[in-house]
C-alpha positions in Angstrom: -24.9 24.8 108.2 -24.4 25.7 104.7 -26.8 28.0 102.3 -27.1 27.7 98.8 -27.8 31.3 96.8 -30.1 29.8 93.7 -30.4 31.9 90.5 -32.2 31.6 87.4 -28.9 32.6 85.0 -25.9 30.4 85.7 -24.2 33.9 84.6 -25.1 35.7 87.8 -24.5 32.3 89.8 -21.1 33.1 88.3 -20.8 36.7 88.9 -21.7 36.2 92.6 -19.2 33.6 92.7 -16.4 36.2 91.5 -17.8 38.9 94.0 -17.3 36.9 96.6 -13.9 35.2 95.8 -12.6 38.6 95.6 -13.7 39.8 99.0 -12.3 37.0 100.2 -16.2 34.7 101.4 -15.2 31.0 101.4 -17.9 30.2 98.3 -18.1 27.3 95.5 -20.3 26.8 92.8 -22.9 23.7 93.5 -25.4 22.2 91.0 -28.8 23.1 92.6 -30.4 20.3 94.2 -33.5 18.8 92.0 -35.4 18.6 95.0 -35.3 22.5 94.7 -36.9 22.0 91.3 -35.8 25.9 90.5 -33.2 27.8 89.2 -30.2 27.4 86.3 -28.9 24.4 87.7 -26.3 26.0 89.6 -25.7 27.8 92.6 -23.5 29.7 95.2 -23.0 27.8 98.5 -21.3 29.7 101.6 -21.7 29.4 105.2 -24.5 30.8 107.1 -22.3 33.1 109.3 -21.4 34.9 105.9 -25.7 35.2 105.1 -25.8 38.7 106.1 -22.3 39.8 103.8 -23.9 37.8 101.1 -27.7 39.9 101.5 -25.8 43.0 101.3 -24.2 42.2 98.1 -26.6 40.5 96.6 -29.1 44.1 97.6 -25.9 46.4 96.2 -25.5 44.4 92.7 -29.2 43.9 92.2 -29.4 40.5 90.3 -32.3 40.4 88.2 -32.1 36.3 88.1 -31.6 36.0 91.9 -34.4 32.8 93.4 -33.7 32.6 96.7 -31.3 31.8 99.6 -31.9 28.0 100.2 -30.5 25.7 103.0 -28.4 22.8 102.3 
């Protein structure tokens, strides 16, 4: 099962996105579901075995904008 990281700046949706590609996390950039009704519009999505990876980095790059991790 997938998880989508939501955000509220579609400029930290991007930075994650970066992070990630350079470590090497299978990741794309999504639009955010409307039934979500939050965020920038985007997100991150990545698998649910990566959740914890993405928690750490997510806790070590503290993004301000960060809404949740959502399941897709």
């Amino acid at each position: 099962m997938n998880r989508l990281v939501a955000f509220r700046s579609r400029s930290d949706a991007l930075k994650l996105y970066k992070i990630l590609r350079d470590k090497g996390i299978k990741c794309e950039i999504v639009e955010t579901p409307r039934q979500f009704g939050l965020s920038c519009g985007l997100s991150v999505r990545f698998s649910n075995l990566d959740e914890n990876n993405i928690l750490s980095i997510l806790n070590k790059n503290k993004f301000n904008s960060f809404n949740g991790i959502l399941k897709s």
